[in-house]
N, CA, C and O of each residue as an XYZ file, in Angstrom:
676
protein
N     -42.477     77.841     58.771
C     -41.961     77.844     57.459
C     -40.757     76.932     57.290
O     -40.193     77.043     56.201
N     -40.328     76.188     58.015
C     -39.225     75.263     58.097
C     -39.881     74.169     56.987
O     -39.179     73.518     56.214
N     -40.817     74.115     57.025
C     -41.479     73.055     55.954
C     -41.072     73.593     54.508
O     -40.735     72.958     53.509
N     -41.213     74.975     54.714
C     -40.863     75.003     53.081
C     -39.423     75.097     52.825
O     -39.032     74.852     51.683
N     -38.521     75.443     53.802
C     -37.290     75.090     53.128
C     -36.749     74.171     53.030
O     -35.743     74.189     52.320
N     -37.160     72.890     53.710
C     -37.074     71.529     53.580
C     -37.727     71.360     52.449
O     -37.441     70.222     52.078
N     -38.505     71.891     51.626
C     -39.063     71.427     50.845
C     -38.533     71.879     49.382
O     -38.617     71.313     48.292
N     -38.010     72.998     49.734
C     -37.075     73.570     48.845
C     -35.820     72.789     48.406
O     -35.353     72.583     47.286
N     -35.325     72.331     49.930
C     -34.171     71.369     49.787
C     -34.361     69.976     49.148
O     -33.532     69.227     48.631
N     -36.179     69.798     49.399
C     -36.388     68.655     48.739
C     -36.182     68.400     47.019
O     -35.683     67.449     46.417
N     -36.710     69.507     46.594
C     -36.878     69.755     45.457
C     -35.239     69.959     44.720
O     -34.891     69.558     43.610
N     -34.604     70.534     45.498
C     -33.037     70.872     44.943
C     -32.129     69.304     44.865
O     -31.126     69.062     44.194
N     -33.032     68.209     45.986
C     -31.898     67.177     45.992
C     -32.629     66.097     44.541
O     -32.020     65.462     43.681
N     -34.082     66.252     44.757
C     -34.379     65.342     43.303
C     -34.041     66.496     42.045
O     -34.192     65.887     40.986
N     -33.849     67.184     41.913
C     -33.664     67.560     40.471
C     -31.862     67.252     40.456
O     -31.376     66.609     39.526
N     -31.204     67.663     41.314
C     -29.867     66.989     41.538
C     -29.645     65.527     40.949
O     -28.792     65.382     40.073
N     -30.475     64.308     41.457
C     -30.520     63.330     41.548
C     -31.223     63.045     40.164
O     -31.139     61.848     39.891
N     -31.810     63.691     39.324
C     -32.566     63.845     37.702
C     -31.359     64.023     37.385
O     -30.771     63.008     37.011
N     -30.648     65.195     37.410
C     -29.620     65.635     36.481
C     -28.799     64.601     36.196
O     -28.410     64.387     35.048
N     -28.334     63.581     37.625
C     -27.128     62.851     37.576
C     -28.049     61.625     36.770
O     -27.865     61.493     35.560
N     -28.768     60.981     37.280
C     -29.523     60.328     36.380
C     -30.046     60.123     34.421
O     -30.256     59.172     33.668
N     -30.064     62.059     34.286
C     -30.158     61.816     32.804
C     -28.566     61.561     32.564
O     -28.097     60.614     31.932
N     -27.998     62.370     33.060
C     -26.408     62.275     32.346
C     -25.693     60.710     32.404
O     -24.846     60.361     31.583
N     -26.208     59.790     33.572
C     -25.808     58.626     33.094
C     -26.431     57.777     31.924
O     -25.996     56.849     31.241
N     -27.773     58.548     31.969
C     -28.665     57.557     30.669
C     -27.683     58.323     29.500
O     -27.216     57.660     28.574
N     -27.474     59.478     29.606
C     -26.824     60.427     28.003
C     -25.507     59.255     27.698
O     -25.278     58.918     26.536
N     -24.913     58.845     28.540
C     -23.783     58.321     28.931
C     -23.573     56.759     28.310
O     -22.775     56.304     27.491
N     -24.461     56.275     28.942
C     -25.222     54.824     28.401
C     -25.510     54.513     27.065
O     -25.276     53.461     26.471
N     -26.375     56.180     26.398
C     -26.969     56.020     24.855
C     -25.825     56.049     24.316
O     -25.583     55.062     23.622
N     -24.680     57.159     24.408
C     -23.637     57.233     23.747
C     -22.976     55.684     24.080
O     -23.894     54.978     23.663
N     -22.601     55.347     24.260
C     -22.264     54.286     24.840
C     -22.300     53.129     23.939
O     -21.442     52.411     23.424
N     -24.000     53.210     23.916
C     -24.891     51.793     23.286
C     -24.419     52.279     21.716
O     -23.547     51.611     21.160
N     -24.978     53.382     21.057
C     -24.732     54.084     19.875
C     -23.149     53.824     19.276
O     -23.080     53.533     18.082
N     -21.980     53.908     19.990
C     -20.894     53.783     19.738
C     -20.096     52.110     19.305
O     -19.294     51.749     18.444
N     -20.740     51.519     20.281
C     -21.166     50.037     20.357
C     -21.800     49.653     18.972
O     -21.118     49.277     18.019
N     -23.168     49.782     18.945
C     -23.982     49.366     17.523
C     -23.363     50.389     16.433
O     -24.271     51.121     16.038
N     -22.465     50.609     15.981
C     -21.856     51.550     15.484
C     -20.837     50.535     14.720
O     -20.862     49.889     13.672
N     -19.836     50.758     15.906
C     -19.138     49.516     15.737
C     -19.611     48.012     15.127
O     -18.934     47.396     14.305
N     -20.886     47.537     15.674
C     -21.449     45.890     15.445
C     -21.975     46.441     13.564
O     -21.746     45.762     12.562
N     -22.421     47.295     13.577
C     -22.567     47.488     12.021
C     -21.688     47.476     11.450
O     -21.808     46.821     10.414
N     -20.414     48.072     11.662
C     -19.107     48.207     10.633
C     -18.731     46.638     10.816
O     -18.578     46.229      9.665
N     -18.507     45.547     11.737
C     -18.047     44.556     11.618
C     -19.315     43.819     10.728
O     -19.158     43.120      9.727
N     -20.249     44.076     11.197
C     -21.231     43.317     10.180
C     -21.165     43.555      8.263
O     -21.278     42.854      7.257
N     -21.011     44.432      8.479
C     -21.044     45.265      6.816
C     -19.737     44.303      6.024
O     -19.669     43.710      4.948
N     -18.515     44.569      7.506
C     -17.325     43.890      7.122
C     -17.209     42.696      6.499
O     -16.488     42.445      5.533
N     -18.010     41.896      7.134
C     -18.367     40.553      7.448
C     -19.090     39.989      5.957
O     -18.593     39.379      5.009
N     -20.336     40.432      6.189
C     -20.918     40.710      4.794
C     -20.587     40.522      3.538
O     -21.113     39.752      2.735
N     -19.353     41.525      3.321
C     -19.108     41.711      2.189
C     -17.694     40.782      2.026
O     -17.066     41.021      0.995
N     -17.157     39.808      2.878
C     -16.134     39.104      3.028
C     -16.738     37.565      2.481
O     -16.192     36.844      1.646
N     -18.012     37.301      3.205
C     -18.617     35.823      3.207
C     -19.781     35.979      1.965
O     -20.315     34.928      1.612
N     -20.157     37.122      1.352
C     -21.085     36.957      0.475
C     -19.996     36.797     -1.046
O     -20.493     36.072     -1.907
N     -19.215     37.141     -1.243
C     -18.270     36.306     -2.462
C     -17.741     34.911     -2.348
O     -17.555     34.259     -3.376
N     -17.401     34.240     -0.774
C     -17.427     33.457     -0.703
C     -18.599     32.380     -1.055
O     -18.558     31.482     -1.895
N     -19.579     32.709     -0.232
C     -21.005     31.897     -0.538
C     -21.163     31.964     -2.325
O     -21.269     30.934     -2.991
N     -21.159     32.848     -2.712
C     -21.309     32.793     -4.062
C     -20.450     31.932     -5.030
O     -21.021     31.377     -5.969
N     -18.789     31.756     -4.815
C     -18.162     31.184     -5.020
C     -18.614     29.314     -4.954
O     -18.774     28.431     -5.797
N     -18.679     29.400     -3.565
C     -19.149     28.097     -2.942
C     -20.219     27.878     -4.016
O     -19.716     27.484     -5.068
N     -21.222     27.985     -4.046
C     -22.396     27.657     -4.733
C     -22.477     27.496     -6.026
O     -23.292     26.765     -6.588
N     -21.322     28.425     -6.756
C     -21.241     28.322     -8.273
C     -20.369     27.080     -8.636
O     -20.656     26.259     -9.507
N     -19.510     27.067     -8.018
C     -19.205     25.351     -7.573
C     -19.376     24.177     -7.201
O     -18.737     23.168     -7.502
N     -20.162     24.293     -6.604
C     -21.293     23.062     -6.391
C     -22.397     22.811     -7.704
O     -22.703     21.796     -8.331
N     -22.712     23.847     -7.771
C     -23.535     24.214     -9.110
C     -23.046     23.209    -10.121
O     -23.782     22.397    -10.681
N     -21.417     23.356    -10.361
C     -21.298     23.144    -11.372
C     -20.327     21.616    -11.051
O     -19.924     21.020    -12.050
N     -20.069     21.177     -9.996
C     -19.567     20.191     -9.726
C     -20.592     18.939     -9.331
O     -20.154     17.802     -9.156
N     -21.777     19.217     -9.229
C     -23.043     18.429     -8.887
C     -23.110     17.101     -9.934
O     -23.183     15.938     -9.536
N     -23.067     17.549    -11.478
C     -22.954     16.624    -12.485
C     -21.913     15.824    -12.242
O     -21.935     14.639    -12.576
N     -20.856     16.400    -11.615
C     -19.504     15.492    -12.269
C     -19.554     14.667    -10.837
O     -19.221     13.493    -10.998
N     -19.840     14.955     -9.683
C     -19.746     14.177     -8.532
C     -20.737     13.114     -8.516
O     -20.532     12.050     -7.933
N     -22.059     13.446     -9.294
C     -23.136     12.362     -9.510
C     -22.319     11.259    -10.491
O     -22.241     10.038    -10.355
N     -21.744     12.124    -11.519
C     -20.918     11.182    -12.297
C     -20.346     10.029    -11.508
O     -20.708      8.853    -11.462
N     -19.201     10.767    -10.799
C     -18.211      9.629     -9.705
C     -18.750      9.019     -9.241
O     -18.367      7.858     -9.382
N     -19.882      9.186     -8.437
C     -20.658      8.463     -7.482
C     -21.029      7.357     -8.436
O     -20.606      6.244     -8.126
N     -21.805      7.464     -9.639
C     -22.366      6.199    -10.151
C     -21.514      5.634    -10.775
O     -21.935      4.532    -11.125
N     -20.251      5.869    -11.190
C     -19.084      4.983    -11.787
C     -18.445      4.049    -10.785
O     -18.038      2.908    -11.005
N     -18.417      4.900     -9.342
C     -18.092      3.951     -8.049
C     -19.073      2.941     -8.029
O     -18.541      1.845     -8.206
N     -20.340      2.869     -7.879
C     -21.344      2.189     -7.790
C     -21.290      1.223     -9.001
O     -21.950      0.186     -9.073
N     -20.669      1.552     -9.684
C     -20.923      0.450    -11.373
C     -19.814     -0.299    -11.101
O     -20.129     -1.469    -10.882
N     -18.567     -0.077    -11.024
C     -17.398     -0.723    -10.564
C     -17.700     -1.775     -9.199
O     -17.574     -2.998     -9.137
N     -18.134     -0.816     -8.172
C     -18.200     -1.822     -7.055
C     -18.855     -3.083     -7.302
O     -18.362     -4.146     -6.924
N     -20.134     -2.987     -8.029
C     -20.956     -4.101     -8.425
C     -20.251     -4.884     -9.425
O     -20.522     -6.085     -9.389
N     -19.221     -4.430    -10.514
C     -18.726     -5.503    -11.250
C     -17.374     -6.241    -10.755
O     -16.812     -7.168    -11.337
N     -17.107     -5.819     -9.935
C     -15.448     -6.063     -9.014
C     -16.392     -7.151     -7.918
O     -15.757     -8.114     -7.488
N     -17.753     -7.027     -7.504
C     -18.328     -8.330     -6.563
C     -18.946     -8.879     -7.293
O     -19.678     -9.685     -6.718
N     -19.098     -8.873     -8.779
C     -19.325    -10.364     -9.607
C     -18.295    -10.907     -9.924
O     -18.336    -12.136     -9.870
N     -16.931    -10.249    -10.391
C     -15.961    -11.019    -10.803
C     -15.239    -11.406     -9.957
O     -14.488    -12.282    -10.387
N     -14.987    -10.994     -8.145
C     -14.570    -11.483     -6.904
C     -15.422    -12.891     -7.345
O     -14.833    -13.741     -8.013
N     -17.105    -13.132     -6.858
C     -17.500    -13.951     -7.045
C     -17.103    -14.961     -8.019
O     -16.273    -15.818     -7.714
N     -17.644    -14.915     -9.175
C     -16.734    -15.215    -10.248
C     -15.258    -16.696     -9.982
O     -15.087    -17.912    -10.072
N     -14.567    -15.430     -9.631
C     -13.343    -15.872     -9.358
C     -13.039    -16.932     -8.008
O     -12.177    -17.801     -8.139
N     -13.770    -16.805     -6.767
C     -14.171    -17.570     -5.920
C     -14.989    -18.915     -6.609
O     -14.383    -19.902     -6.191
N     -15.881    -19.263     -7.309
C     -16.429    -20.099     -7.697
C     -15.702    -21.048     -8.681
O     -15.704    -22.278     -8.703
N     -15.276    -20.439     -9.233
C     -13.826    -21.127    -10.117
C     -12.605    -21.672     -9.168
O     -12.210    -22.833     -9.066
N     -12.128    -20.507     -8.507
C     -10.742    -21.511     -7.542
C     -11.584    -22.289     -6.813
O     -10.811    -23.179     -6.458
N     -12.724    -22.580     -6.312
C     -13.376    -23.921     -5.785
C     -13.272    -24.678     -6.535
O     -12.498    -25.605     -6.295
N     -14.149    -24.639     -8.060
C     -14.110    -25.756     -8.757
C     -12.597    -26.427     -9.028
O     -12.358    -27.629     -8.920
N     -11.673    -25.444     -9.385
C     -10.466    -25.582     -9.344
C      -9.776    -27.195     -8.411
O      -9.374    -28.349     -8.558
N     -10.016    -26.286     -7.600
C      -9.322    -27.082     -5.600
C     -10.555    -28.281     -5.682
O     -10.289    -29.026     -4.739
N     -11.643    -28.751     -6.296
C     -12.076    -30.160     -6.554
C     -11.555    -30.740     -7.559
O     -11.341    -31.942     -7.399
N     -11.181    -30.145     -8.878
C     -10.544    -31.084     -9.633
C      -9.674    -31.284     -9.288
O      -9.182    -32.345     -9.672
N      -8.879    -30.426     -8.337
C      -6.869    -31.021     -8.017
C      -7.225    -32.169     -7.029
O      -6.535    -33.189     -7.036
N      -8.467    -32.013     -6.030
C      -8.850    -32.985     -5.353
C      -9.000    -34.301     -5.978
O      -8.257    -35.233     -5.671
N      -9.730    -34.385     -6.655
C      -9.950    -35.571     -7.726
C      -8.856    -36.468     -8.263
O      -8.654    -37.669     -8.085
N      -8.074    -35.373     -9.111
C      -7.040    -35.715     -9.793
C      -5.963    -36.394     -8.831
O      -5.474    -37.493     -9.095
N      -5.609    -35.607     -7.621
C      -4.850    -36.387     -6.761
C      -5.310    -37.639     -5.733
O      -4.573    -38.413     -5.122
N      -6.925    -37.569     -5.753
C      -7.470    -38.867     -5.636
C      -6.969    -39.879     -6.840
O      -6.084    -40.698     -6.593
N      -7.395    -39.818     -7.779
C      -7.355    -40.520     -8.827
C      -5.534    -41.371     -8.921
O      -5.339    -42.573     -9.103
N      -4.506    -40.343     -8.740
C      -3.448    -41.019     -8.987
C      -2.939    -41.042     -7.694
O      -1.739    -40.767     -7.710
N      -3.279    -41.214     -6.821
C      -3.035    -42.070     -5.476
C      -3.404    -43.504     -5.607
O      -2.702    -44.442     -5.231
N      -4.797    -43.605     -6.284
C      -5.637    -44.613     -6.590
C      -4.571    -45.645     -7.569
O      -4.173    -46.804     -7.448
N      -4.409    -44.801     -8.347
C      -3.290    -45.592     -9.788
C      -2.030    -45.930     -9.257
O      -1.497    -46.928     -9.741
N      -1.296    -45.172     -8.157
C      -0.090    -45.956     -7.868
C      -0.457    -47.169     -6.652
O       0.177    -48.145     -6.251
N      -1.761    -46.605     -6.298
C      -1.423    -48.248     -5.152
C      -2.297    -49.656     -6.176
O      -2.115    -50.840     -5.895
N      -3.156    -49.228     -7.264
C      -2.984    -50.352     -8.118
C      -1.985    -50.935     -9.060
O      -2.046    -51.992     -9.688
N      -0.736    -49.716     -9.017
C       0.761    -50.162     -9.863
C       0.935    -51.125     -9.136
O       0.857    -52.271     -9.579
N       1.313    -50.753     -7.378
C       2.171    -51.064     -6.715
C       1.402    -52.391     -6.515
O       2.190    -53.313     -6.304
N       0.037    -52.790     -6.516
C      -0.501    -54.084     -6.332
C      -0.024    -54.911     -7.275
O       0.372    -56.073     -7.177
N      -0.121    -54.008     -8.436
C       0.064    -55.132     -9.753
C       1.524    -55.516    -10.280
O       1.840    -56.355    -11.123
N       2.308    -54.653     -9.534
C       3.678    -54.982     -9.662
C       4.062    -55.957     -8.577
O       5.000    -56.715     -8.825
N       3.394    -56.045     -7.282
C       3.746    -56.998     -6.643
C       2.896    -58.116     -6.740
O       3.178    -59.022     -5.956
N       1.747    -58.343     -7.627
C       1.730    -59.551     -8.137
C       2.156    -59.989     -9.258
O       1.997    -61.165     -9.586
N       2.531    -59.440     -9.724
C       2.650    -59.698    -11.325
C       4.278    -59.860    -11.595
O       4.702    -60.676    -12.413
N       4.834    -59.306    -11.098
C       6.844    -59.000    -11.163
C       6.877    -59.612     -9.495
O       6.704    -60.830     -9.439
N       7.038    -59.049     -8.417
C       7.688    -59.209     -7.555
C       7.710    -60.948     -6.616
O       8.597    -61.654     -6.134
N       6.527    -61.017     -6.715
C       5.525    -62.312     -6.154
C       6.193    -63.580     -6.995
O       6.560    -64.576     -6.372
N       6.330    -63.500     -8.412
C       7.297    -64.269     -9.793
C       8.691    -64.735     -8.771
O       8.985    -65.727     -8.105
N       9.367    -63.327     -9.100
C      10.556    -63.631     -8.985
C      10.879    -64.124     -7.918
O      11.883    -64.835     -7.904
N       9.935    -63.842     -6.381
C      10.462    -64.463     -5.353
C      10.378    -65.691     -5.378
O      11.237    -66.242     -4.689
N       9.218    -66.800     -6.249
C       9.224    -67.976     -6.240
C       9.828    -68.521     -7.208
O       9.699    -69.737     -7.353
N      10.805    -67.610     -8.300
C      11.979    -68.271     -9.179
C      12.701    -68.175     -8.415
O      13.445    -69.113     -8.702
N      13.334    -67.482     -7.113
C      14.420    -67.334     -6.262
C      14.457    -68.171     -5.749
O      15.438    -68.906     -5.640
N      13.330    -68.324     -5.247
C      13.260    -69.828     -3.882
C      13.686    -70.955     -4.852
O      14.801    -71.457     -4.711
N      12.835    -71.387     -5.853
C      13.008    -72.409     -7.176
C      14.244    -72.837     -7.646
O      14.489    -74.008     -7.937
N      15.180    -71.733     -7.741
C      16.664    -71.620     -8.273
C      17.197    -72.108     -6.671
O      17.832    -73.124     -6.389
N      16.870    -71.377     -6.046
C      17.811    -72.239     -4.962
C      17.447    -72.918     -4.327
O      18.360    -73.253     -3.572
N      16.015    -73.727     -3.974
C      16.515    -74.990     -4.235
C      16.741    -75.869     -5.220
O      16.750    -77.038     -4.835
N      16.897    -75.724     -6.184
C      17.335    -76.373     -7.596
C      19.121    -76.240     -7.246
O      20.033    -77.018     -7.530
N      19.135    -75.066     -6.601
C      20.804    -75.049     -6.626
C      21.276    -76.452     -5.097
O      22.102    -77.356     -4.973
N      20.514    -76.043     -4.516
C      20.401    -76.468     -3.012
C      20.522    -78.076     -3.485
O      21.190    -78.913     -2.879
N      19.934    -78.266     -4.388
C      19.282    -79.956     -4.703
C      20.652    -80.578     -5.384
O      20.947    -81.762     -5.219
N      21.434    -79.704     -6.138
C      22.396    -80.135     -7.392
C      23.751    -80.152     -6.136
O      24.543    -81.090     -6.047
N      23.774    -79.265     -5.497
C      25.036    -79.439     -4.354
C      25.022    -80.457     -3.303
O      26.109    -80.859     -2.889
N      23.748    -81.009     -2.732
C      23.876    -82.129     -2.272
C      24.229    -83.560     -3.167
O      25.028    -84.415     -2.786
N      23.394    -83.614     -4.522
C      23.532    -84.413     -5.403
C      24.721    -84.614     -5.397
O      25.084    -85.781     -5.542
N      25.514    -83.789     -5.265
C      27.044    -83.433     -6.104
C      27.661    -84.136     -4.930
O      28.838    -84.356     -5.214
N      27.506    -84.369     -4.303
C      28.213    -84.183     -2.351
C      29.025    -82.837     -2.037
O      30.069    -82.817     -1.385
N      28.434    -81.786     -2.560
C      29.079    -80.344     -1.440
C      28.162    -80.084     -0.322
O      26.937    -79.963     -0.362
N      29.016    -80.012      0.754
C      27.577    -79.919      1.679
C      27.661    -78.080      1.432
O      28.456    -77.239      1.014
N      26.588    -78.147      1.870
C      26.263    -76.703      1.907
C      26.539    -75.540      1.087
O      27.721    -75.310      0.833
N      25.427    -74.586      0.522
C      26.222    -73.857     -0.427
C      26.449    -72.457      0.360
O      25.919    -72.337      1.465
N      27.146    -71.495     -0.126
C      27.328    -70.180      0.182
C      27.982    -70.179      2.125
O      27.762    -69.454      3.095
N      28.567    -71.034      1.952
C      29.032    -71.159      3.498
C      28.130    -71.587      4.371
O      28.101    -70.936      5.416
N      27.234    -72.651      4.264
C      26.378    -73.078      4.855
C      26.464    -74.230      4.771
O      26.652    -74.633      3.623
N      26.362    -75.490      6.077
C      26.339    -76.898      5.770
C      24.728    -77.155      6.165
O      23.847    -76.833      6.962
N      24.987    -77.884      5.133
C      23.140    -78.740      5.013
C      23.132    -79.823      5.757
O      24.099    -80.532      5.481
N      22.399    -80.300      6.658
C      21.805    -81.648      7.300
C      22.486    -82.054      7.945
O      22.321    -83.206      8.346
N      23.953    -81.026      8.487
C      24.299    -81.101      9.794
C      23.319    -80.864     10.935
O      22.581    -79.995     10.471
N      22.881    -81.152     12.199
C      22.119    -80.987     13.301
C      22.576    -80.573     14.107
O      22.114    -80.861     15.211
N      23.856    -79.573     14.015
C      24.515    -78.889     14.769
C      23.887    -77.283     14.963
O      24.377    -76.655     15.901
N      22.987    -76.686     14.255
C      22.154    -75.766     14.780
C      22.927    -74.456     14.008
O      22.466    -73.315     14.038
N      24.342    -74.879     13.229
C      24.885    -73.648     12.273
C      24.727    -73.331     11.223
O      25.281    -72.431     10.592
N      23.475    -74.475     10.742
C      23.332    -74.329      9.589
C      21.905    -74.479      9.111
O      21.116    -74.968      9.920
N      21.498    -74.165      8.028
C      19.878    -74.411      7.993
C      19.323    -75.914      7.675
O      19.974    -76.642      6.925
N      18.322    -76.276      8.158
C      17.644    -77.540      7.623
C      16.939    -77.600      6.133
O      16.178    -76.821      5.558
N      17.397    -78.591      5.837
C      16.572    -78.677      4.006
C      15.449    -78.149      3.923
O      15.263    -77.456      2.922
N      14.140    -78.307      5.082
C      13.573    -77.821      5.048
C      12.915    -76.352      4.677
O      12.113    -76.034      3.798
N      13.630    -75.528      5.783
C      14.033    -74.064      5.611
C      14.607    -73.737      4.317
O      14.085    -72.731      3.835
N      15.569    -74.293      3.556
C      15.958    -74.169      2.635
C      15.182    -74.012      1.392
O      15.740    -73.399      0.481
N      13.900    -74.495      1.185
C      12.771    -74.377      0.365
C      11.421    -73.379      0.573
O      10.289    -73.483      0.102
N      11.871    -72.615      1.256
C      11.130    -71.955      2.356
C      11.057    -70.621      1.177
O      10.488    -69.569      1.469
């Protein structure tokens, strides 16, 4: 009969080992229950915090949709007339910067035909009335017997003074 009180003992250590077993599951449910308990009250919390928001949000958009389509296509109308009149305005200061080109071609052109026509016409004159006058002067002071005019002796060959030649020069 040793079998059966071992078996007795068997029976006493698993229902032991049940008991401790349910009481950790009892343990666990309370546990889990207290937990999802909690995750509901923060949810509920939650809920009722972000669903006036969302609503908010949306009635605003709702109603800001027109006026932002607005902006958007007034940006878009502007941008396009601000890069025709950039353009515009680029095509003009070119044409611009060729006529100043021109124009300052042009009277570059006009002063070096002044400056031609003043040195034939005035300057080119007077140098051959200068020369003319003096030797006309040159001619009347030898005539005269002065040698030399302006501190100069004429047709000395002493090398201090100029030759008649030079003198018509």
């Amino acid at each position: 009969m040793a079998t059966e009180g071992q078996f007795t003992v068997l029976l006493w250590e698993i229902g032991i080992a049940l008991a401790v077993e349910i009481g950790v599951l009892i343990a666990i449910l309370l546990a889990v229950q207290k937990s999802s308990s909690k995750m509901e009250t923060i949810a509920d919390d939650l809920h009722k915090r972000t669903v006036p928001i969302l609503d908010t949000t949306n009635a605003l958009l709702t109603t800001a949709k027109p006026q932002i389509e607005t902006i958007v296509s007034n940006l878009t109308e502007t941008s396009e007339k601000l890069k025709y009149q950039v353009d515009d305005i680029v095509d003009r200061t070119r044409l611009q910067v060729v006529r100043a080109d021109e124009l300052v071609t042009r009277t570059i052109d006009k002063v070096e035909e002044t400056t031609e026509f003043v040195q034939h016409t005035v300057i080119s004159p007077i140098k051959q009335l200068s020369g003319l006058l003096q030797g006309v002067t040159t001619g009347i002071n030898v005539l005269f017997g002065r040698r030399g005019g302006h501190g100069q002796s004429v047709g000395r060959g002493n090398g201090a003074g100029a030759s008649r030649d030079e003198m018509f020069i």
